[in-house]
N, C-alpha and C positions, 0 to 999 in steps of 0.2 A: 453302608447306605449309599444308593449310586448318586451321582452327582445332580444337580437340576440341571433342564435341559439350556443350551444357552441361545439367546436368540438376538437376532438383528433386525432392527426396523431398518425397511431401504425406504429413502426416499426420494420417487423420482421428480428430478428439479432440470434436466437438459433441456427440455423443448424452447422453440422458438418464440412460442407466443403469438405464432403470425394472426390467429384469428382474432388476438386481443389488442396486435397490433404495435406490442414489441416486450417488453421484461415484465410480464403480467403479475409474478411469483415475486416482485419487488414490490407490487400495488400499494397500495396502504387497504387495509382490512381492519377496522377497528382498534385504529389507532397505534397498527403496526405493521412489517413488512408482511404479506401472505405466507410467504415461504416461515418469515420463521414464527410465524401462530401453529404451524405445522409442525414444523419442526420442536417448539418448545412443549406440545402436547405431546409429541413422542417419548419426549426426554422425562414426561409424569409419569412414565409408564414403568414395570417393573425388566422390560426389554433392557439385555444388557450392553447394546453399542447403538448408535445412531447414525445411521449413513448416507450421506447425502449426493445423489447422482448428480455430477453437473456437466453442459454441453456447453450452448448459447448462453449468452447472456451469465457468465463464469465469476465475471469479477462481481458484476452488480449481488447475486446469489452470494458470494464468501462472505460481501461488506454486509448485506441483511444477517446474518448469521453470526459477525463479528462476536466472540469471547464466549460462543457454546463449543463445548466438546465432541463437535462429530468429526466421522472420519470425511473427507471428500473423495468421492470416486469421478476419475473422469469421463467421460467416455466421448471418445473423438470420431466417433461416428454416425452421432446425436442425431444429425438430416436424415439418417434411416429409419427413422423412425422409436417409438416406444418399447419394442421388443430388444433392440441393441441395449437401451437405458439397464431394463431390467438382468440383460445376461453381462453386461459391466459389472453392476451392484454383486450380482451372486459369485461370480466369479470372484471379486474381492475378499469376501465374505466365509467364501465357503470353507474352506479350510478353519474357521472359528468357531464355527457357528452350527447347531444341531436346527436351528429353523429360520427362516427370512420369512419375516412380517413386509410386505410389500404398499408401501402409503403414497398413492397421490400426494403431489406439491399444490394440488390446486383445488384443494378442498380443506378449505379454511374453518369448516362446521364440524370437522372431524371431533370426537370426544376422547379423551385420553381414556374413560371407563370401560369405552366400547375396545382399542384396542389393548388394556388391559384382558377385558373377559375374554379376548380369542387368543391371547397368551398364557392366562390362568388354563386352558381349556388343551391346548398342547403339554402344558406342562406337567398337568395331572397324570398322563399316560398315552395322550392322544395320538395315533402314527398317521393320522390323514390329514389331509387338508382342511384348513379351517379358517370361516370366513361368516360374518355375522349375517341375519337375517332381520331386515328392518321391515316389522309387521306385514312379510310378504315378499318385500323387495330384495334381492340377494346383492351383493355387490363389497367393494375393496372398503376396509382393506383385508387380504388375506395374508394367511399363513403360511408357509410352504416348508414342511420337512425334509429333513437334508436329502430323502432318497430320490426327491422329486430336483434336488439340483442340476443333474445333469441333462434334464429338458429344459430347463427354465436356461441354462449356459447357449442353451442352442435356437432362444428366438432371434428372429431377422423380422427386419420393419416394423410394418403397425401391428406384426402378429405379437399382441401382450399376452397376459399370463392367464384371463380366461380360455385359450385354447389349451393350457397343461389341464385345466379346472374341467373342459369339455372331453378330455380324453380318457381324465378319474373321475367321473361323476360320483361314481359307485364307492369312491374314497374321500370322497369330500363332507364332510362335517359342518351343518349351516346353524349358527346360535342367534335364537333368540335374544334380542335386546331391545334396552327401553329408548334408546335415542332416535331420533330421524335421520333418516340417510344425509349422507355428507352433499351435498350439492357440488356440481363440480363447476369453476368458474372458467369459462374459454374465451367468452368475450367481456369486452368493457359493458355489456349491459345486462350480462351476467354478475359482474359484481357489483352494481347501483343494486339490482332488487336484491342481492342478499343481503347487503348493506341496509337497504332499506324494509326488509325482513326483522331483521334485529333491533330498530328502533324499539323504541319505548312509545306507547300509545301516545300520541298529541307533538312529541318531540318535532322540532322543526327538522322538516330535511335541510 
């Protein structure tokens, strides 16, 4: 019986923040740090390691995170942009790992069922890329099978990991699911209306 395939949630947590104006992924989000409402849905998942990119803002990121079990990856050349984050993480990784689940730190709406289903979905037999599709919308987080490592090892700057997605299209695997796309939070008035999304009808702001 051959082994299950094993996989790693990366989570990229380096950036700056500049647009939110400084440790954004420390915010509070519903009565917890953002990063680790991310990170603790990772860890619902049936994904077998949890790994968290960190650049900027390094210490703040560990102490949100304090007494979960993930690996930290560093990556010290974070100012280049998002594509260094992601070829940090897999580089880490790769040697372990038969797929890298790739998760924004700044999307706090993320559902742990949803990256469940793109894991259940690789793991059945799946050798492409896989990435859920929200009634239309395609977007992260995605999967990426170890053949696709050594493109993902090779982005520089903002070039992320929809360029590996734009060059497989023809291998890429989009699943249906029932939740809403994860919003991504970049500014401080990005996180008031999601914040204020999630009220309960009448609650005071």
């Amino acid at each position: 019986m051959p082994r299950a395939k094993r996989i790693s949630i990366l989570v990229l947590a380096a950036g700056s923040g500049r647009r939110f104006g400084g440790a954004k992924l420390a915010a509070d989000f519903a009565g917890q740090p953002m990063i680790r409402r991310v990170v603790e849905r990772a860890m619902q998942t049936s994904a077998d390691e949890v790994a968290v990119v960190v650049g900027d803002h390094e210490t703040v990121i560990r102490q949100s995170l304090a007494g979960l079990p993930v690996t930290f990856v560093k990556n010290p050349s974070y100012r280049n942009g998002i594509g260094t984050s992601i070829a940090a993480g897999v580089r880490e990784v790769a040697g372990r790992s038969d797929g890298v689940l790739i998760l924004l730190g700044d999307q706090p709406t993320v559902e742990a069922a949803t990256l469940d289903r793109v894991c259940e979905a690789f793991r059945a037999g799946s050798d492409r890329i896989v990435g859920p599709d929200y009634d239309g919308v395609r977007g992260p987080p995605v999967l990426f099978p170890a053949a696709f490592f050594p493109e993902l090892r090779l982005l520089e700057g903002d070039e992320g990991a929809r360029t590996v997605i734009g060059r497989h299209s023809d291998e890429t695997e989009w699943l249906p699911v029932d939740s809403p796309y994860p919003a991504d939070v970049d500014t401080a008035e990005d996180l008031t209306r999601l914040t204020n999304r999630r009220r309960p009808t009448g609650e005071m702001p």
